[in-house]
SEKOLSE-259194 format. One record per atom (N, C-alpha, C, O): atom name; z, y, x; residue in three letters. Coordinates in Angstrom, 2 decimals. Example, Ala and Ser with C-alpha at 12.3 -4.5 7.8 and 13.67 -1.06 7.14 Angstrom:
# SEKOLSE-259194
atomo,c3,c2,c1,residuo
N,7.80,-5.69,13.19,ala
CA,7.80,-4.50,12.30,ala
C,7.80,-3.30,13.20,ala
O,8.46,-3.32,14.24,ala
N,7.08,-2.25,12.85,ser
CA,7.14,-1.06,13.67,ser
C,7.87,0.03,12.90,ser
O,8.04,1.14,13.41,ser
***
This chain:
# SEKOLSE-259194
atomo,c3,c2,c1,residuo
N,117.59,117.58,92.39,unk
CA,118.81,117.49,93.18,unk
C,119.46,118.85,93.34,unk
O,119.08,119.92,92.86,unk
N,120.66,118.54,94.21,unk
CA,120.78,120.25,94.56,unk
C,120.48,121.27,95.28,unk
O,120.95,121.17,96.42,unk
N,119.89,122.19,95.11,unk
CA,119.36,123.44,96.18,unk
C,120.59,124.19,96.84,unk
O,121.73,124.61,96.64,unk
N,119.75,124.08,97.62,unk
CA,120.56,125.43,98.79,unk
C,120.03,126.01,98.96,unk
O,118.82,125.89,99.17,unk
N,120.83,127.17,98.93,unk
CA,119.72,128.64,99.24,unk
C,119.80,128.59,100.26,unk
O,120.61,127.71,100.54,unk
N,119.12,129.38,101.71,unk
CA,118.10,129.51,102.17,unk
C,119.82,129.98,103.31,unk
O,120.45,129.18,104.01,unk
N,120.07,131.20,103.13,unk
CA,121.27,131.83,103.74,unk
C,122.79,131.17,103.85,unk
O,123.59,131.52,104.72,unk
N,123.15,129.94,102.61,unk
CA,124.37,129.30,103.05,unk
C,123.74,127.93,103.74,unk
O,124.56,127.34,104.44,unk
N,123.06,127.60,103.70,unk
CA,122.52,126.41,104.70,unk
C,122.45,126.94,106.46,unk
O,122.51,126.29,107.50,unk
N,122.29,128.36,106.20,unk
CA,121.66,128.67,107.71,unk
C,123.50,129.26,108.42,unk
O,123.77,129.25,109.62,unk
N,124.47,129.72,107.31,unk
CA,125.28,129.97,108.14,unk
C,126.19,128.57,108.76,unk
O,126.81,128.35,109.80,unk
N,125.92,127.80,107.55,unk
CA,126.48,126.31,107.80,unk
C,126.08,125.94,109.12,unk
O,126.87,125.13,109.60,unk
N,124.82,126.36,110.13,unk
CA,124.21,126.10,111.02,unk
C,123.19,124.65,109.98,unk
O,122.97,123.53,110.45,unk
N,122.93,124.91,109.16,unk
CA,122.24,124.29,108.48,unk
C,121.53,123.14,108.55,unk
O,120.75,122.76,107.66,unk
N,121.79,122.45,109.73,unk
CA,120.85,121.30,109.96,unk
C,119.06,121.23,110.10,unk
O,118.28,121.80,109.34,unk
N,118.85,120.72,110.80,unk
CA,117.28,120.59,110.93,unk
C,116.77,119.84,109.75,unk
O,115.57,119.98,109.51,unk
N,117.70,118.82,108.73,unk
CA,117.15,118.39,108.06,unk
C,116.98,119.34,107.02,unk
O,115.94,119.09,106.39,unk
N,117.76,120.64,106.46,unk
CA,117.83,121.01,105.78,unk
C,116.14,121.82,105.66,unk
O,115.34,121.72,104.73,unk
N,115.98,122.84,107.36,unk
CA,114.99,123.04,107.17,unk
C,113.74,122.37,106.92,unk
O,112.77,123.02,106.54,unk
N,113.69,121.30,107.08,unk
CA,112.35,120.46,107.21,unk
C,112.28,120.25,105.93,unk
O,111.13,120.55,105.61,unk
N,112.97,119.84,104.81,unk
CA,112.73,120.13,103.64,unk
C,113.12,120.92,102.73,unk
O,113.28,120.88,101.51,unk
N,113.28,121.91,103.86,unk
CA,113.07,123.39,102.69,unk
C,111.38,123.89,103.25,unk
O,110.74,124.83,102.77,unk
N,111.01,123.15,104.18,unk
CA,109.54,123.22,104.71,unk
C,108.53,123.04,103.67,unk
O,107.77,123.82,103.10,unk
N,108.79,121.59,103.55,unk
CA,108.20,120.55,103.00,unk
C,108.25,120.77,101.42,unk
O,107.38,120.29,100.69,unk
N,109.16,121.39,101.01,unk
CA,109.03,121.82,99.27,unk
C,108.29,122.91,99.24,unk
O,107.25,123.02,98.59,unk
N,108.82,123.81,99.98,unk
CA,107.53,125.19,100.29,unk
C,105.94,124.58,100.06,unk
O,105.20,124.75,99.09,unk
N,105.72,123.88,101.24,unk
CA,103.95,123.06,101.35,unk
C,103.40,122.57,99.86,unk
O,102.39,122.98,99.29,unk
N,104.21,121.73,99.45,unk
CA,104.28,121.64,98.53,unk
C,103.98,122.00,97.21,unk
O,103.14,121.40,96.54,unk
N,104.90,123.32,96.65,unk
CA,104.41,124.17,95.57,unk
C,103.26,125.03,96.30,unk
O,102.25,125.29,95.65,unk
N,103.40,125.49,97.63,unk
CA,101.94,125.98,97.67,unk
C,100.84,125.44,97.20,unk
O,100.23,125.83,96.21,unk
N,100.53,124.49,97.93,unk
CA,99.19,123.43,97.55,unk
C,99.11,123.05,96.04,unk
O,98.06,122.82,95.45,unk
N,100.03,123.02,95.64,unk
CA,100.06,123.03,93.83,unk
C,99.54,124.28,93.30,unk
O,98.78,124.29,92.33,unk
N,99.85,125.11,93.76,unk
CA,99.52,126.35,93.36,unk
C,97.78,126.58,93.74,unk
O,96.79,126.34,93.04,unk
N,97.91,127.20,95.32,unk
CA,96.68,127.19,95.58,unk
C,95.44,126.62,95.64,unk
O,94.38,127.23,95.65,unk
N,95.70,124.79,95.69,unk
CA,94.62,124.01,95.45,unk
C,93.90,123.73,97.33,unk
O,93.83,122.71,98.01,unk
N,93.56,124.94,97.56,unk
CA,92.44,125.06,98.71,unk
C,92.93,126.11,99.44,unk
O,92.99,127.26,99.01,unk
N,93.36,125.69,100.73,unk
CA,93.76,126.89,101.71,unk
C,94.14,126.40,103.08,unk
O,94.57,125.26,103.27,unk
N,93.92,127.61,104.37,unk
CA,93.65,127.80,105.70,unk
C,94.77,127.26,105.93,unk
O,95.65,127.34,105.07,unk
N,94.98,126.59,107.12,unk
CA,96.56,126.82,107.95,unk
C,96.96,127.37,108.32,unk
O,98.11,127.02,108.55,unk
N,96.63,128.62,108.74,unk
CA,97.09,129.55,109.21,unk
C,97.37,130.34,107.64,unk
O,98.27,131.18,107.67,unk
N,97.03,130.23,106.98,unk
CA,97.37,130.56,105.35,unk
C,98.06,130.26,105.26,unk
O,98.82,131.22,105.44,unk
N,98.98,128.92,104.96,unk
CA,99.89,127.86,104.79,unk
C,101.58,128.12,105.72,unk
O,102.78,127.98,105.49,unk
N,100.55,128.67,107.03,unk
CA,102.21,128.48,107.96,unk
C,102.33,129.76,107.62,unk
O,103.51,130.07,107.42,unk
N,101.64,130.52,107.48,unk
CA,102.15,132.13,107.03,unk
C,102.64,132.26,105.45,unk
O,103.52,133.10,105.25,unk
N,102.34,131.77,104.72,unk
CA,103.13,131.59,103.04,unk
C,104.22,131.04,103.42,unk
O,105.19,131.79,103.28,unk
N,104.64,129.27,104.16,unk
CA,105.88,129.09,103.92,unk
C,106.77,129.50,105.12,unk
O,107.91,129.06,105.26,unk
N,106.27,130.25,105.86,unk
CA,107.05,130.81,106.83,unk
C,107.28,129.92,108.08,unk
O,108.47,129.84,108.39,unk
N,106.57,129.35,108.72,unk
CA,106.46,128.46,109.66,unk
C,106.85,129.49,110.90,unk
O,106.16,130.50,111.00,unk
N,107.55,129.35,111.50,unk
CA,107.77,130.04,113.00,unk
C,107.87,129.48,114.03,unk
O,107.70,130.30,114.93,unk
N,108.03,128.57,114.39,unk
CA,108.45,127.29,115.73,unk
C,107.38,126.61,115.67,unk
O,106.54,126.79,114.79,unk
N,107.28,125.80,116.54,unk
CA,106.03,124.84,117.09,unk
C,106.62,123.65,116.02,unk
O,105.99,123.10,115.12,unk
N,107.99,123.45,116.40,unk
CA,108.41,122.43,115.54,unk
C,108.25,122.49,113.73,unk
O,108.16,121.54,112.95,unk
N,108.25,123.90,113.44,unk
CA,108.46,124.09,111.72,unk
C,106.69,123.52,111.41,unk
O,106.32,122.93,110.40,unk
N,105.94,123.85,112.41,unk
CA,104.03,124.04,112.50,unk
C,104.07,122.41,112.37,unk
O,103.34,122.03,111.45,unk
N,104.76,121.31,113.08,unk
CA,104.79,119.95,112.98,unk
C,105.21,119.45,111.65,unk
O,104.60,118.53,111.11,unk
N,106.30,120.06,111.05,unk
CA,106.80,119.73,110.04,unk
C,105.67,119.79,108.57,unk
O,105.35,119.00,107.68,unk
N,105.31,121.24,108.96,unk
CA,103.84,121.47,108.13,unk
C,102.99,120.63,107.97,unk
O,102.72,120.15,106.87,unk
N,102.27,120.24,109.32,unk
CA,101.30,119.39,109.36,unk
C,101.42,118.41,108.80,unk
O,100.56,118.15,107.96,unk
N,102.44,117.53,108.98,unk
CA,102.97,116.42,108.57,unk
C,103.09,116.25,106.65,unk
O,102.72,115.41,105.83,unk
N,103.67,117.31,106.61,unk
CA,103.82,117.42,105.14,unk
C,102.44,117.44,104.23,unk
O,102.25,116.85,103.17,unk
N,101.42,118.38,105.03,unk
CA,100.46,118.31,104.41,unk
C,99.08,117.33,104.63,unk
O,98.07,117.44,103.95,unk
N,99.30,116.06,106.04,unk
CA,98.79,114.85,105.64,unk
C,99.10,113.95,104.68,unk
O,98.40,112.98,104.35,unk
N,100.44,114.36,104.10,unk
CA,101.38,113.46,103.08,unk
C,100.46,113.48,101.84,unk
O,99.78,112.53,101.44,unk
N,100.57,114.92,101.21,unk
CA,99.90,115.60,99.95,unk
C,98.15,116.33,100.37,unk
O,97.61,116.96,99.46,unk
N,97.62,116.23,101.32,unk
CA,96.62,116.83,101.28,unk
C,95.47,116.43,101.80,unk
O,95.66,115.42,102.48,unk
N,94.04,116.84,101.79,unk
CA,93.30,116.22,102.37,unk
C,92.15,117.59,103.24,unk
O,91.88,118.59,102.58,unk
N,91.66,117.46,104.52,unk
CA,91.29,118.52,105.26,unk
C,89.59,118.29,104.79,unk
O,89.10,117.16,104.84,unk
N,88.83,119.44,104.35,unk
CA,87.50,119.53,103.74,unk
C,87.47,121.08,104.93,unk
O,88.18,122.07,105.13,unk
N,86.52,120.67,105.34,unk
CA,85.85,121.96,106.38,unk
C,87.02,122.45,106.89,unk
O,87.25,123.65,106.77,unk
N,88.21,121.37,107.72,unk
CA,89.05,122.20,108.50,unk
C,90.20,122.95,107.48,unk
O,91.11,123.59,108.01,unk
N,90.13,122.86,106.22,unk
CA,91.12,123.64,105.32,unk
C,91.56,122.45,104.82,unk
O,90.94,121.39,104.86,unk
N,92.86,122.70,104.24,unk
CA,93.52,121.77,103.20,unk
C,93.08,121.59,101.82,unk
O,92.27,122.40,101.37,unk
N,93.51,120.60,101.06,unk
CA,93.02,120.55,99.90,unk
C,94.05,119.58,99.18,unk
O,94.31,118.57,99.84,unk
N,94.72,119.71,97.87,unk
CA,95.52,119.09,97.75,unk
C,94.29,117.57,96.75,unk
O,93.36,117.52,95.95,unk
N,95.27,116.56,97.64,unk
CA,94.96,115.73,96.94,unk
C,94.83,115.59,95.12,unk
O,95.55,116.05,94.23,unk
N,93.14,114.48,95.06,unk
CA,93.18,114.44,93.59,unk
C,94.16,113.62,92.81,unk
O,94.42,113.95,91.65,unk
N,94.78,112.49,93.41,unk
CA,95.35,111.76,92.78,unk
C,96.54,112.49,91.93,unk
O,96.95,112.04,90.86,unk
N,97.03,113.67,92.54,unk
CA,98.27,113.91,92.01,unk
C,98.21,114.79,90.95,unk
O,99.30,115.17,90.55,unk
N,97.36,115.16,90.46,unk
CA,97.30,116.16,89.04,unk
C,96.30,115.77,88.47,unk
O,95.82,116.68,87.81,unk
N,95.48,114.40,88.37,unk
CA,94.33,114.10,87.89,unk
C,94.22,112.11,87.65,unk
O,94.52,111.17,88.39,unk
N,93.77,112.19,86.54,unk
CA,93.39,110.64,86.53,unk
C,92.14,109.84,86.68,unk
O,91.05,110.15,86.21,unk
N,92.39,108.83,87.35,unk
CA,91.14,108.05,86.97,unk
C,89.95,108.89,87.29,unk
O,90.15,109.87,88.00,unk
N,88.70,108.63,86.86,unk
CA,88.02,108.81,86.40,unk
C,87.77,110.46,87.37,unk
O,87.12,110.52,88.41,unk
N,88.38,111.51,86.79,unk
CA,88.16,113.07,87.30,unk
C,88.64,112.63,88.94,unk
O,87.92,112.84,89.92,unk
N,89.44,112.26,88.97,unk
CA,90.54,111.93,90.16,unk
C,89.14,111.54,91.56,unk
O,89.14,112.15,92.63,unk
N,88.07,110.43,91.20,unk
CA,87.11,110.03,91.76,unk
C,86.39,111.00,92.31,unk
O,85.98,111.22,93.45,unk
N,86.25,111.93,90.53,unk
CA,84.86,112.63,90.93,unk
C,85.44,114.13,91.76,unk
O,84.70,114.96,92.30,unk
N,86.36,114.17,91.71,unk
CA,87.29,115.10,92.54,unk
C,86.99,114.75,94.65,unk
O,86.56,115.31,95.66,unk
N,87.50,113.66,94.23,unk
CA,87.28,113.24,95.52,unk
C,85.45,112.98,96.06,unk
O,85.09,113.04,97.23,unk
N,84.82,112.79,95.26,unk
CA,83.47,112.66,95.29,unk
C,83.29,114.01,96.25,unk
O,83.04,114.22,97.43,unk
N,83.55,114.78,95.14,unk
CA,83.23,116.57,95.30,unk
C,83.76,117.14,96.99,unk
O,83.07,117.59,97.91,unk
N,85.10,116.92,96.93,unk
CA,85.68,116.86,98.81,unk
C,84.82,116.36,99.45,unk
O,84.34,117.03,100.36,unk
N,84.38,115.14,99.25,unk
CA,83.84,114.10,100.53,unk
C,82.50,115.17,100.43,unk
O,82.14,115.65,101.50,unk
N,81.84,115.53,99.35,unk
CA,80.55,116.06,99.47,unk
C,80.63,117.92,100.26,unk
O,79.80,118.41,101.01,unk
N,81.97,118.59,99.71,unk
CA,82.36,119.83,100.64,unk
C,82.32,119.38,102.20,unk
O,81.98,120.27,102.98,unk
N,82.62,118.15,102.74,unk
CA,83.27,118.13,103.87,unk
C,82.04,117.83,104.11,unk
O,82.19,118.13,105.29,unk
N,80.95,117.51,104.06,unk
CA,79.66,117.49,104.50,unk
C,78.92,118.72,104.66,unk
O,78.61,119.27,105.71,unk
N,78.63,119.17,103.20,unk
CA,77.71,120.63,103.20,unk
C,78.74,121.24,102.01,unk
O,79.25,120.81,100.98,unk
N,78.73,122.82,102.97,unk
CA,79.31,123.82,102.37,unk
C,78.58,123.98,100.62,unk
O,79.09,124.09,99.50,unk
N,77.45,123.92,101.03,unk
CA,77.11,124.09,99.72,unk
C,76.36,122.68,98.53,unk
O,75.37,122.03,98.87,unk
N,77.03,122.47,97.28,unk
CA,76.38,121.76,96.38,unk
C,75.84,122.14,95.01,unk
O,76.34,123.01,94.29,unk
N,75.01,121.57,94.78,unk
CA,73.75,121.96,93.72,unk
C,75.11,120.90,92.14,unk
O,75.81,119.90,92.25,unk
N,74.90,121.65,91.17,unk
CA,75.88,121.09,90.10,unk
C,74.97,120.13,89.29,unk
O,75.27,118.94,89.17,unk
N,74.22,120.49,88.92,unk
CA,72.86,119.37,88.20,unk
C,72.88,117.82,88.80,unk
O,73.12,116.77,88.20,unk
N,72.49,118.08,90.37,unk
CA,72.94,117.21,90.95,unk
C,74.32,116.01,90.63,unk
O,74.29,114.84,90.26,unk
N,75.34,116.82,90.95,unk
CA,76.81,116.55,90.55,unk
C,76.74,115.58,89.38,unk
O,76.92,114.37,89.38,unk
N,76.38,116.53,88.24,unk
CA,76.41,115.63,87.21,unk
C,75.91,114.75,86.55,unk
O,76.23,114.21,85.49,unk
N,74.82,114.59,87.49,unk
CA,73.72,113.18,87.30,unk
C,74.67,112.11,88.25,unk
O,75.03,111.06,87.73,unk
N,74.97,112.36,89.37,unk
CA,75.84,111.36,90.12,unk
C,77.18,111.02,89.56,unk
O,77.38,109.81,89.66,unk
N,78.29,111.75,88.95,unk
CA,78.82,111.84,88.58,unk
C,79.50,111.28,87.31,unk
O,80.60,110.73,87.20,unk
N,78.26,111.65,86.06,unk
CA,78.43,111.00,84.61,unk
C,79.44,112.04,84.12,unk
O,79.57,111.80,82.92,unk
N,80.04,112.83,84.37,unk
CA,80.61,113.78,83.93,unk
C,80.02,115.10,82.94,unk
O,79.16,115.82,83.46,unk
N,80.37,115.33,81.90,unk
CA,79.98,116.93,81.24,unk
C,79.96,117.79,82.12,unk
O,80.37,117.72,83.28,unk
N,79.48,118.60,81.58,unk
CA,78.62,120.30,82.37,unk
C,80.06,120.79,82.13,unk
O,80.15,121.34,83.23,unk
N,81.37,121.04,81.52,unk
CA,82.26,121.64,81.30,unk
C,83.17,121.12,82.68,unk
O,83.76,121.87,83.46,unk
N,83.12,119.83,82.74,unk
CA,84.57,119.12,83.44,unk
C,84.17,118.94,84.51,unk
O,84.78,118.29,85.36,unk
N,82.78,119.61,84.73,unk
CA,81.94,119.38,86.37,unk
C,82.32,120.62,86.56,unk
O,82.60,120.97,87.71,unk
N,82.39,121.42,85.61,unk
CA,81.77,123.11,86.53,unk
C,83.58,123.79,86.48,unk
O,83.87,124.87,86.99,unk
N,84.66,122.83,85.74,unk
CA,86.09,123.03,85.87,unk
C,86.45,122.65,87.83,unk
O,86.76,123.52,88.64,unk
N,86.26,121.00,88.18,unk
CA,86.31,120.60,89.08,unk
C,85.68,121.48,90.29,unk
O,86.32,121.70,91.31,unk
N,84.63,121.87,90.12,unk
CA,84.11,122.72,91.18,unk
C,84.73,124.29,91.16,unk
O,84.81,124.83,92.26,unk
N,85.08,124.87,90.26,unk
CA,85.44,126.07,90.30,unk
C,86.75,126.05,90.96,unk
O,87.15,127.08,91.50,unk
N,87.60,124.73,90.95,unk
CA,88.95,124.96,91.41,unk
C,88.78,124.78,93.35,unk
O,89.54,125.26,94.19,unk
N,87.35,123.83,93.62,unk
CA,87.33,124.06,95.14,unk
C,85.76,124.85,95.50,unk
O,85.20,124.39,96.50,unk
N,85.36,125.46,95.10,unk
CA,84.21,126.05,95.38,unk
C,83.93,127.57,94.33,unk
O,84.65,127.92,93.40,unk
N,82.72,128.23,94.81,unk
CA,82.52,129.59,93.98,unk
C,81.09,129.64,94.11,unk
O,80.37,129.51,95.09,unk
N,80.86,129.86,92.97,unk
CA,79.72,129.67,92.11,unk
C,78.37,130.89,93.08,unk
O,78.59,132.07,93.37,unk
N,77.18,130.20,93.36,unk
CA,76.44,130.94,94.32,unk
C,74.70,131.64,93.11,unk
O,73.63,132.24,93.21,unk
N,75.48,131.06,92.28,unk
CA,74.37,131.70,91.28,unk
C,73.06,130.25,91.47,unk
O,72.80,129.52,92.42,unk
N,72.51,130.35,90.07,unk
CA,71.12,129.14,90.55,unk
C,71.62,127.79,90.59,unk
O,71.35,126.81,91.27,unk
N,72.45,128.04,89.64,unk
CA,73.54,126.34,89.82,unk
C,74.37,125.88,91.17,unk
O,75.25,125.03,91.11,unk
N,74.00,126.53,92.41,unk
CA,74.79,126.29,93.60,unk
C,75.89,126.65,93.54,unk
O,76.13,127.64,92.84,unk
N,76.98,125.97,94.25,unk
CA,78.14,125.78,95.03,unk
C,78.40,125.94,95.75,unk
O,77.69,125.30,96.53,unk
N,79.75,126.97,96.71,unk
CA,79.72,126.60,98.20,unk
C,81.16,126.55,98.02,unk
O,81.79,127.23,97.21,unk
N,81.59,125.83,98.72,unk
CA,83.27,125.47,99.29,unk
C,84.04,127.09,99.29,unk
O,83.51,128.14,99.65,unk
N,85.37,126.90,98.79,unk
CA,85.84,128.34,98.62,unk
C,86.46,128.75,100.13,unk
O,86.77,129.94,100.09,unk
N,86.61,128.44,100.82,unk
CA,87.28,128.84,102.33,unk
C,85.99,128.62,103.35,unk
O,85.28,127.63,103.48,unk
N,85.94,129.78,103.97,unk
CA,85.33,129.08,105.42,unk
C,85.20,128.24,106.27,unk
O,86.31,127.91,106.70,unk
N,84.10,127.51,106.92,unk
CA,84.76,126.23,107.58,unk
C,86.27,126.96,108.91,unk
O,86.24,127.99,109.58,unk
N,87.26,126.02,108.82,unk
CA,87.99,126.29,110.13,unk
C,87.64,125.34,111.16,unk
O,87.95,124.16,111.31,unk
N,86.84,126.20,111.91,unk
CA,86.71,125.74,113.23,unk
C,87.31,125.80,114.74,unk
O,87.00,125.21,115.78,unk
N,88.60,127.06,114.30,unk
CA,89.74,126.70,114.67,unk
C,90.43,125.83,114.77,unk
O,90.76,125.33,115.84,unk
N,90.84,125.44,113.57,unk
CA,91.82,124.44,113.32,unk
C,91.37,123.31,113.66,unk
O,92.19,122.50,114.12,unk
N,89.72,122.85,113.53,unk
CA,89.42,122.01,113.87,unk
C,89.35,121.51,115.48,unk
O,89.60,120.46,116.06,unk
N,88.93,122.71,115.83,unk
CA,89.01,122.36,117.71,unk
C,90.48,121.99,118.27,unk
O,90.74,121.21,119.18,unk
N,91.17,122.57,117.67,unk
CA,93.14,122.64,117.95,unk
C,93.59,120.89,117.75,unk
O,94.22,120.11,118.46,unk
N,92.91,120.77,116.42,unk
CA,93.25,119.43,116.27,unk
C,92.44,118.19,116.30,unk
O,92.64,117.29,115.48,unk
N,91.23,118.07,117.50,unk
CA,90.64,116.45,117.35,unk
C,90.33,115.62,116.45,unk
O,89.38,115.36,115.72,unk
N,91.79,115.12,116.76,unk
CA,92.29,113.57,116.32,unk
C,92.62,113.58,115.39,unk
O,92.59,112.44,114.91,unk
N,93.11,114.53,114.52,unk
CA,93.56,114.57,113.16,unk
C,92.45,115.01,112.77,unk
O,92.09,114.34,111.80,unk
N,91.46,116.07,113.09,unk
CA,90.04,116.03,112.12,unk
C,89.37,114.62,111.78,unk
O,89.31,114.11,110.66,unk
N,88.95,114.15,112.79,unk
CA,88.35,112.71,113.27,unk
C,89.09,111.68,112.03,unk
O,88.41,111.10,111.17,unk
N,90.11,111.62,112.09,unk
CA,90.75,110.95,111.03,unk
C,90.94,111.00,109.78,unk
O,91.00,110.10,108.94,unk
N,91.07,112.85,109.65,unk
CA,91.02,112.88,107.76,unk
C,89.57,113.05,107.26,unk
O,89.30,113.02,106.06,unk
N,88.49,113.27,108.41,unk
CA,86.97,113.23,108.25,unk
C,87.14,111.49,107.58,unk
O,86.61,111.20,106.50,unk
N,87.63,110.85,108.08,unk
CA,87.29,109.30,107.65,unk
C,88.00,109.05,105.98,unk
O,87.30,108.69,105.03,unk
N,89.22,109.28,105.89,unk
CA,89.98,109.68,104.89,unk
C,88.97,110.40,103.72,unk
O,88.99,109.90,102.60,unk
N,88.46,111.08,103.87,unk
CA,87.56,112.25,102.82,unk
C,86.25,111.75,102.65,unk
O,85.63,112.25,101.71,unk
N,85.52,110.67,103.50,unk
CA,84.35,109.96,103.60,unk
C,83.91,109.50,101.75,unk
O,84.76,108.95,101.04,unk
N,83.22,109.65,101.49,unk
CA,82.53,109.00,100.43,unk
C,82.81,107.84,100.40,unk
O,82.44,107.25,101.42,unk
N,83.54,106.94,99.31,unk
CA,83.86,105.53,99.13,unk
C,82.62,104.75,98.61,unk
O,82.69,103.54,98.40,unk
***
């Protein structure tokens, strides 16, 4: 569609809709980009300043994302099929449990190659030597205390199917 830059939208007095999805495209290519990252990461990349822009965030990124130890994670469905897409999500549901996973493991549960296991894990975890895994972000236990009800919920969301 068409863009607006950033400065004739805002002298226009630009509308709230304008910002919310100039929010929301920001969240967006981030999480495309980054894969795995903090909220306080997130509102500081797309420039979140208001309580309200922090809502807009959130929102955007229950849309496209899924919370593993309190951090975001962009959903598998959207750059992955079938099959990886599962074991993607396998891999989350198993981060959001224990920081750390054993890959041998993985790929006996899994059915996946040693290549397309140790691709999948490298994009949300870093390699601990000895075949282990641990989740690439710290748990946020910030974010988690701040938000309850939305942990409680994307904990169910990220659950092992």
């Amino acid at each position: 569609g068409m863009e607006l830059d950033g400065a004739s939208s805002r002298e226009r007095g630009g509308g709230l809709a304008d910002r919310n999805k100039e929010l929301s495209v920001r969240v967006d290519a981030l999480m495309r980009q980054a894969k795995v990252a903090s909220f306080k990461e997130i509102c500081q990349q797309v420039g979140a300043k208001t309580a309200r822009d922090v809502d807009i965030v959130l929102e955007e990124l229950k849309r496209i994302s899924l919370m593993v130890q309190g951090n975001w994670v962009e959903r598998s469905g959207l750059t992955l099929k079938n099959r990886q897409a599962h074991a993607r999500n396998y891999l989350l549901a198993s981060f959001d449990q224990e920081r750390r996973l054993e890959r041998k493991k993985l790929i006996q549960v899994l059915k996946l190659d040693y290549e397309t296991t140790t691709k999948l894990l490298s994009e949300l975890g870093r390699p601990l030597g000895d075949g282990f895994w641990e989740f690439k972000k710290p748990t946020d236990t910030e974010f988690m205390k701040r938000y309850p009800t939305l942990t409680s919920k994307q904990a169910k969301s990220v659950s092992k199917k």
